[in-house]
C-alpha positions as CSV (number, residue, x, y, z in Angstrom):
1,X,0.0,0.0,0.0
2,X,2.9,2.2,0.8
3,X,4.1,1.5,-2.6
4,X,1.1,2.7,-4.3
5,X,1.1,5.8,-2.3
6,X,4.7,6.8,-3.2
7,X,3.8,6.4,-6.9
8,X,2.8,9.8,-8.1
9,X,1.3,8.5,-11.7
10,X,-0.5,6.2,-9.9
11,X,-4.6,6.5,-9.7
12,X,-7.7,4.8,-8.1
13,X,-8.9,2.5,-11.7
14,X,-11.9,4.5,-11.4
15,X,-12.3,8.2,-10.3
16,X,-14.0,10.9,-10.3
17,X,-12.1,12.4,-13.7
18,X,-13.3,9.2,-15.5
19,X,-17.2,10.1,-15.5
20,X,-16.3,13.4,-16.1
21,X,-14.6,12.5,-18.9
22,X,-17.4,10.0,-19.8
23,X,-19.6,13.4,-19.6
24,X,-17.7,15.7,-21.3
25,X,-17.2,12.9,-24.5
26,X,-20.8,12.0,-24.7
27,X,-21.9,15.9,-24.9
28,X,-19.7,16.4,-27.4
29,X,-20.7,13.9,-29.4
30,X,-24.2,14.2,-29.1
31,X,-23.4,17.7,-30.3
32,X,-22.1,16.9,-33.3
33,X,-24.6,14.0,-33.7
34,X,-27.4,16.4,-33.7
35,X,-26.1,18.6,-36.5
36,X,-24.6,16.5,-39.0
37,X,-26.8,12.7,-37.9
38,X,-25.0,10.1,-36.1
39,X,-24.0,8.1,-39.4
40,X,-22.7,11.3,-41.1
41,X,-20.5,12.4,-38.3
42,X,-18.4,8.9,-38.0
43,X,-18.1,9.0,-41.9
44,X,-17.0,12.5,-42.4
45,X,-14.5,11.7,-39.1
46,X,-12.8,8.8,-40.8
47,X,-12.9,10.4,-44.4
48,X,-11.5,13.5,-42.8
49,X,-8.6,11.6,-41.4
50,X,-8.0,9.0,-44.3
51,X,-7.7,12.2,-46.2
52,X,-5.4,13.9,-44.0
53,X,-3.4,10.3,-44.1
54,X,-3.3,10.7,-47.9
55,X,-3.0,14.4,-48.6
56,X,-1.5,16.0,-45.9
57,X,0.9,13.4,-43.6
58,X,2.5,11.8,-46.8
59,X,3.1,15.6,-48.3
60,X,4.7,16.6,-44.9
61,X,6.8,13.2,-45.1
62,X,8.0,14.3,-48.8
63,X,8.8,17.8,-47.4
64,X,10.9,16.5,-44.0
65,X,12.6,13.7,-47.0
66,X,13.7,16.5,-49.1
67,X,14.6,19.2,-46.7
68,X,16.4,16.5,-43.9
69,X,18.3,15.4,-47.5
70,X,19.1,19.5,-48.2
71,X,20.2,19.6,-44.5
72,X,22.8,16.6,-45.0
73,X,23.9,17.8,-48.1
74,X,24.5,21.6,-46.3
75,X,25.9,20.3,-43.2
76,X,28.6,17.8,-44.5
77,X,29.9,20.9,-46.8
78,X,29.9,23.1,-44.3
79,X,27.0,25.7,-45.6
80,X,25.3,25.5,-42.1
81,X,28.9,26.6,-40.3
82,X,29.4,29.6,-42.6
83,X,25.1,30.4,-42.3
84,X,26.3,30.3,-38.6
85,X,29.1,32.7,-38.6
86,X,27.8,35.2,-41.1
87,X,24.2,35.3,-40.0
88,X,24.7,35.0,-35.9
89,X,24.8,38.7,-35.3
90,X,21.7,39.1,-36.8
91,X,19.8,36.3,-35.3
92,X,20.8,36.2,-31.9
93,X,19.9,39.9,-31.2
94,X,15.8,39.1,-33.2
95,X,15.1,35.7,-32.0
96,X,17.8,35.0,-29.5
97,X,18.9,31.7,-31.5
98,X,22.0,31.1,-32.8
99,X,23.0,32.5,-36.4
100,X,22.3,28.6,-38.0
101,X,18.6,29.2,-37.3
102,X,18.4,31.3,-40.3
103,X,18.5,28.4,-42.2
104,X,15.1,26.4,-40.1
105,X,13.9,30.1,-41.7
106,X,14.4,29.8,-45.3
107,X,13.6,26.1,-45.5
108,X,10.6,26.3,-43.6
109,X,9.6,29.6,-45.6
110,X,10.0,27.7,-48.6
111,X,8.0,24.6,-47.6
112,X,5.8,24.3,-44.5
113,X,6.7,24.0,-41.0
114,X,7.6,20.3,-40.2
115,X,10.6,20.7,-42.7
116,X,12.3,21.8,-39.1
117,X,12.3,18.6,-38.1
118,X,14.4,17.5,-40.2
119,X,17.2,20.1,-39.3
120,X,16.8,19.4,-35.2
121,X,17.4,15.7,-36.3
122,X,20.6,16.5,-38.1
123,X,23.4,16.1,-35.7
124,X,25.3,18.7,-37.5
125,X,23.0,21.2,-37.4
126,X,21.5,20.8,-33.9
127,X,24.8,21.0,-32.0
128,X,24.7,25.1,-32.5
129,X,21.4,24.8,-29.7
130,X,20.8,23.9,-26.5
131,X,17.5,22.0,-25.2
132,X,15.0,25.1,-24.6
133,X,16.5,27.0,-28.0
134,X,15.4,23.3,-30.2
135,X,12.4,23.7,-28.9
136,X,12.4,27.1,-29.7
137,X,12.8,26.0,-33.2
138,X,9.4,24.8,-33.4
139,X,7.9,28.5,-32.8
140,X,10.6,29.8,-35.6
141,X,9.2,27.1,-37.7
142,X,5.4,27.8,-37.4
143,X,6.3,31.5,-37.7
144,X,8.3,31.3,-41.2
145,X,6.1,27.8,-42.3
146,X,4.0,28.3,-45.8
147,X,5.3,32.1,-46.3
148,X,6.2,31.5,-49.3
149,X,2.8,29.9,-50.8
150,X,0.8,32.4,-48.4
151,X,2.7,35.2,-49.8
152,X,2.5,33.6,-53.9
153,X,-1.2,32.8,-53.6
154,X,-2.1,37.1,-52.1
155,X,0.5,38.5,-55.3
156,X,-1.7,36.2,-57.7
157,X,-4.7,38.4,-56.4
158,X,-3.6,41.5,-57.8
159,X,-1.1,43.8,-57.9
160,X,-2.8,45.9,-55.9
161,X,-2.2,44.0,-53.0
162,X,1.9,43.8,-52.9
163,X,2.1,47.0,-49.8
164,X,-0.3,44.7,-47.8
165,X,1.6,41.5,-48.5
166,X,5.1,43.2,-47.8
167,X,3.5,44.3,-44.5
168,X,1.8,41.2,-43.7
169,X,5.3,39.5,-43.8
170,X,6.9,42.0,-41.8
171,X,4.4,41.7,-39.5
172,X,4.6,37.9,-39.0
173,X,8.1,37.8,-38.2
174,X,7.2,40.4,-35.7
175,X,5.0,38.5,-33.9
176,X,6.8,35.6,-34.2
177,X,9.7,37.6,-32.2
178,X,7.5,37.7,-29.5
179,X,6.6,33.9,-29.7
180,X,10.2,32.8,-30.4
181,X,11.4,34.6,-27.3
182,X,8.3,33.6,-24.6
183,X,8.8,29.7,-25.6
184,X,12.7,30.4,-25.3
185,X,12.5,32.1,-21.5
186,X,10.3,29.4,-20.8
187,X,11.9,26.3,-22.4
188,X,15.4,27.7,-20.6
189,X,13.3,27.8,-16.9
190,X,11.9,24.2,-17.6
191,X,15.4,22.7,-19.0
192,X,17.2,24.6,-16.2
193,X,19.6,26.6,-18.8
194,X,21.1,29.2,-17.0
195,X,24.5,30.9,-17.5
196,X,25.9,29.7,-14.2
197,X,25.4,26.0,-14.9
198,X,25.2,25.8,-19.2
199,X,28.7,24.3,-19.7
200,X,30.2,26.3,-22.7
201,X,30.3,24.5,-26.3
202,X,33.3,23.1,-26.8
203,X,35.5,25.5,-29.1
204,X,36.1,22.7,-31.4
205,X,32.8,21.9,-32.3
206,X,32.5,25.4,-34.2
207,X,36.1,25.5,-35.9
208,X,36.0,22.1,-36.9
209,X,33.0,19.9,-38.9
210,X,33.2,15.7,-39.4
211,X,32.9,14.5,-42.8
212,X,31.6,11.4,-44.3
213,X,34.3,8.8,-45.6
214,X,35.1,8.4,-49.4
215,X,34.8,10.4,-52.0
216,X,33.1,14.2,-53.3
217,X,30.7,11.9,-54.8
218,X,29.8,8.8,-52.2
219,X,29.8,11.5,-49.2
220,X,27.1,13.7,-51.6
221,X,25.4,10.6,-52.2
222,X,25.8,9.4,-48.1
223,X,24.2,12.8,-47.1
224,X,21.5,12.9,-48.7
225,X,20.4,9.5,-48.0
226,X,20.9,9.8,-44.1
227,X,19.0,13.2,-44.4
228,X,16.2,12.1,-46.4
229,X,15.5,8.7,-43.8
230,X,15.5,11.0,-41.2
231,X,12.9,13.0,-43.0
232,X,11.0,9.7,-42.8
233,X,11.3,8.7,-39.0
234,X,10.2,12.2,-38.5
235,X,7.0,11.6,-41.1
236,X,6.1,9.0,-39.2
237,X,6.1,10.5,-35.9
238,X,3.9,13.1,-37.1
239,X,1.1,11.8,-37.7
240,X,-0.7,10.7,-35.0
241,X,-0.6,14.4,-33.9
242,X,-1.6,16.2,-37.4
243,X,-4.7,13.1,-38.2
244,X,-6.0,13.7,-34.7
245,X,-6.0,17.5,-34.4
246,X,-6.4,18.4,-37.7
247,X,-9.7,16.4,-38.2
248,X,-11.1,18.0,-35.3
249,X,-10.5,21.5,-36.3
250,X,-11.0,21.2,-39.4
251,X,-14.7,19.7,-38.3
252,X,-15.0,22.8,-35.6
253,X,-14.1,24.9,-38.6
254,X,-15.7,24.2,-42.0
255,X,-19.5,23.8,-42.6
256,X,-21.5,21.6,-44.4
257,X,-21.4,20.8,-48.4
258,X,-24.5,22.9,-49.2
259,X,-27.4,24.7,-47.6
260,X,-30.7,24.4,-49.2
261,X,-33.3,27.1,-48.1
262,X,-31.6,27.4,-44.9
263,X,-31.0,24.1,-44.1
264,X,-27.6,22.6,-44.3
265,X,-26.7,19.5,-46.4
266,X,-24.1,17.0,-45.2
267,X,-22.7,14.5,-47.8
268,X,-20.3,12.5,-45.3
269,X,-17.4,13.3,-46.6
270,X,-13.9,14.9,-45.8
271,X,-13.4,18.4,-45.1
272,X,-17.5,18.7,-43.8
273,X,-17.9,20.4,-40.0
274,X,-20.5,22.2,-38.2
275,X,-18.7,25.6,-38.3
276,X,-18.9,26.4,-34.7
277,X,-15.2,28.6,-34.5
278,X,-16.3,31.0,-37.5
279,X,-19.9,31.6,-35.7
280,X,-17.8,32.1,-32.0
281,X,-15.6,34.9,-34.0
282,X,-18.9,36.8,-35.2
283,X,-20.0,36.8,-31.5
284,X,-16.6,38.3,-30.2
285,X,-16.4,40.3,-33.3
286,X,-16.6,43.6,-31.0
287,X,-13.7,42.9,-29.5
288,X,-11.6,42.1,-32.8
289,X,-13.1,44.6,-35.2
290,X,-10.8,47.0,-33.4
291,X,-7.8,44.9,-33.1
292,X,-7.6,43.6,-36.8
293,X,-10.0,46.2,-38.1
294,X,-11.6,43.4,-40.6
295,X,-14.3,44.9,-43.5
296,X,-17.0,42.1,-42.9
297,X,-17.2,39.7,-40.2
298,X,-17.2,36.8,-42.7
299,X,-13.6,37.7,-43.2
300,X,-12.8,36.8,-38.8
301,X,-13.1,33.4,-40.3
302,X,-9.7,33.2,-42.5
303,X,-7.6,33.5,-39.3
304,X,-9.3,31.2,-37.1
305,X,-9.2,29.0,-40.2
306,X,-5.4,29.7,-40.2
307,X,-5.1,28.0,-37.0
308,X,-5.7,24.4,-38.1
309,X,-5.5,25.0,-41.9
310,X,-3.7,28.3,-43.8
311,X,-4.4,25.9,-47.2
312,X,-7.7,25.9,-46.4
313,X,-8.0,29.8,-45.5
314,X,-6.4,31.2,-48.7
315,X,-8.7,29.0,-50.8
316,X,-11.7,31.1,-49.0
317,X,-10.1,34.5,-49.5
318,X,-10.2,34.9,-53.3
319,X,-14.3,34.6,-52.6
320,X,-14.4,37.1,-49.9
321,X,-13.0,39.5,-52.2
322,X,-15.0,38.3,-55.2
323,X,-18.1,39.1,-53.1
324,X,-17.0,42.5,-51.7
325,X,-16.3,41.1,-47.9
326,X,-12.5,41.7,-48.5
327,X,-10.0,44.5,-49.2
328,X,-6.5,44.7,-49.3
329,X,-6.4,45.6,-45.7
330,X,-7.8,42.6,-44.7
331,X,-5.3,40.9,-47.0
332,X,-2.6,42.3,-44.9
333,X,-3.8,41.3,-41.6
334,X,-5.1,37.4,-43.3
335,X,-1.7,37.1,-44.7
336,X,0.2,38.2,-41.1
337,X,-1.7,35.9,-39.0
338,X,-2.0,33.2,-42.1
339,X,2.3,33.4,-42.3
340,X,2.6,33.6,-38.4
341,X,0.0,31.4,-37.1
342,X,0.1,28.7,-40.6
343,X,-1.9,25.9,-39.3
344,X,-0.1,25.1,-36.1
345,X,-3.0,24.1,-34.5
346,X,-2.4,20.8,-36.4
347,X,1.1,19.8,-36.2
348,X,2.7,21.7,-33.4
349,X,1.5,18.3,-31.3
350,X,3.3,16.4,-32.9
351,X,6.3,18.3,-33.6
352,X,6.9,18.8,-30.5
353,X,6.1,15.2,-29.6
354,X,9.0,14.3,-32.0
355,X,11.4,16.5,-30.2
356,X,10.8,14.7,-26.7
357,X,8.9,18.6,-25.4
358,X,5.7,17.1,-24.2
359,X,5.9,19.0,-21.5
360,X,5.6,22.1,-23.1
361,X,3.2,22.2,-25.7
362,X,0.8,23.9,-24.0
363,X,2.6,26.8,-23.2
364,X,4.8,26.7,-26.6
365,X,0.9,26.9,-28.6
366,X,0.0,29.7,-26.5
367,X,2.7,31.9,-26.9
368,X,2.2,31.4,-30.6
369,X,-1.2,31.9,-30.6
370,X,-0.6,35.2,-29.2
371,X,1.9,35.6,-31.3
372,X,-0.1,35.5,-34.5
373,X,-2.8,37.7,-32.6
374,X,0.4,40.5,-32.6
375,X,0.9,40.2,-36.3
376,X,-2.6,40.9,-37.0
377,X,-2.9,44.1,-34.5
378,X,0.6,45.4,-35.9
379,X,-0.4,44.4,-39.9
380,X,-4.2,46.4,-39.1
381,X,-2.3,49.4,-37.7
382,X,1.2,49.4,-40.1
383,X,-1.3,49.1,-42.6
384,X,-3.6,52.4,-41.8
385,X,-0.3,54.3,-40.9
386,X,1.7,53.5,-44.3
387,X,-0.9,52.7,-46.8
């Protein structure tokens, strides 16, 4: 008995918590139940998530193969040591990371925000961070992930709209300062990193780089491969997190195929939902017309979209502004929050699952979630100041 006692994870079989729980899981689902019918909600569920399997997980996987195959390729020539010394002054001083984080930047910018995995699992790469600043890597990840395809899709709206997509970006990497730097302070308090007690890197481990055996051509060839089945390992581990989370945003998010005379029409298939976040955001919409200064309330919905899907968010935008509910203000603040925020919701679970930082995904969501909400105040004011 004294045993049991001294084991803190230890639990009566059945508690209090597990009829709560019982609760809590039946009222959700007799929520859902009642607006989309019982046999609709399972199907769209497991349609959801076999779609997520097919279309999202696998295209993550290819992204982590490619960039964790970039990554070798950059660390065994040494790229990653001169981004390090030539970039450091800069980085340290914005996101207080070391200069090699630049390049979790670019390649996440590029692609989408798992391709950081990749990079904390490449020996070479992660040895310029401590604990609390890897895991601070997640937040730079989420704050540079789809920029580039966020920023391509607004310039294919017009050239009108380049000023509110300049300051959208600047704005985004604003607010992901603010993120960055709240995961890092806290990261550094949970791993214990203080000055006092940090031992110093080793000296050598900057000047000097291992190399692969062989030749130019077998250590190209040995890189790349070691990268890219890293990139898988991490695929893998992803999953879980992005099926799970993602499937129930996205069914607190979207609405229903059609509505006929009022009534919506539910098909049972992937991507359906009862719309609850968008119709929360018109009720609150008092409180953020003044922060992000929107045109129409229809428009709140593209950022609370952007927390689960930023995909998802731009494919509503070019109707917003086809239908008058849009302007290029609003494209300034969408494309902020969009850049800043880009779907974390659904993988920052399991990114930071597959970094061993259970323990702090919690806070590490919340200080990005108020992140993004900084991009969108500073991209609605920048905006009215300079355009």
């Amino acid at each position: 008995m004294e045993n049991v006692k001294n084991k803190k994870n230890l639990k009566k079989a059945i508690s209090t918590e597990t009829f709560v729980f019982i609760g809590i899981s039946l009222a959700i689902l007799i929520y859902l139940a009642n607006k989309m019918g019982i046999g609709i909600m399972f199907s769209v569920m497991m349609k959801t998530a076999h779609d997520l399997v097919l279309n999202t997980t696998l295209y993550i996987m290819a992204v982590a193969v490619l960039a964790g195959g970039a990554a070798g390729l950059m660390s065994e020539f040494g790229v990653i040591a001169l981004i390090n010394k030539i970039i450091s002054p800069i980085m340290r001083p914005l996101f207080g990371l070391p200069g090699a984080a630049s390049l979790g930047a670019v390649t996440t910018y590029l692609s989408d925000n798992p391709a950081i995995l990749s990079l904390i699992r490449d020996k070479e790469f992660i040895k310029y961070f401590t604990k609390a600043e890897s895991v601070a890597l997640i937040n730079l990840a989420n704050t540079f992930g789809m920029g580039l395809i966020v920023t391509s899709y607004c310039l294919g709206l017009g050239d009108e709209y380049i000023p509110a997509i300049i300051i959208g970006n600047i704005a985004a990497i604003l607010g992901g300062i603010f993120s960055i730097r709240a995961i890092l302070h806290i990261a550094k308090k949970e791993y214990k990193e203080y000055e006092k007690n940090v031992k110093p890197a080793d000296s050598d481990a900057f000047e000097y780089r291992k190399v692969r055996e062989g030749s130019v051509g077998q250590r190209v060839l040995d890189s790349l491969l070691e990268g890219g089945k890293n990139g898988v390992e991490l695929g893998l581990s992803i999953i879980p997190g992005v099926v799970i989370v993602c499937t129930i945003v996205m069914i607190l998010t979207f609405g229903p195929s059609d509505v006929v005379n009022g009534v919506p029409v539910y098909e049972g298939v992937a991507g359906e939902g009862i719309g609850l976040l968008p119709k929360l955001g018109e009720k609150i919409s008092f409180i953020l017309d003044p922060m992000f200064g929107f045109k129409s309330t229809e428009a709140l919905a593209l950022p609370i979209t952007s927390l689960g899907a930023v995909g998802a968010a731009m494919g509503m935008a070019k109707g917003l502004l086809e239908k008058g509910l849009m302007n290029a203000h609003d494209i300034a603040v969408f494309s902020a929050m969009g850049i800043c925020w880009a779907g974390f919701l659904s993988v920052q679970v399991g990114q930071m699952d597959a970094i061993g930082a259970r323990k702090l995904i919690g806070k590490s969501m919340l200080v990005h979630f108020i992140g993004g909400l900084i991009a969108g105040i500073l991209a609605n004011y920048m905006y009215i100041i300079f355009c």
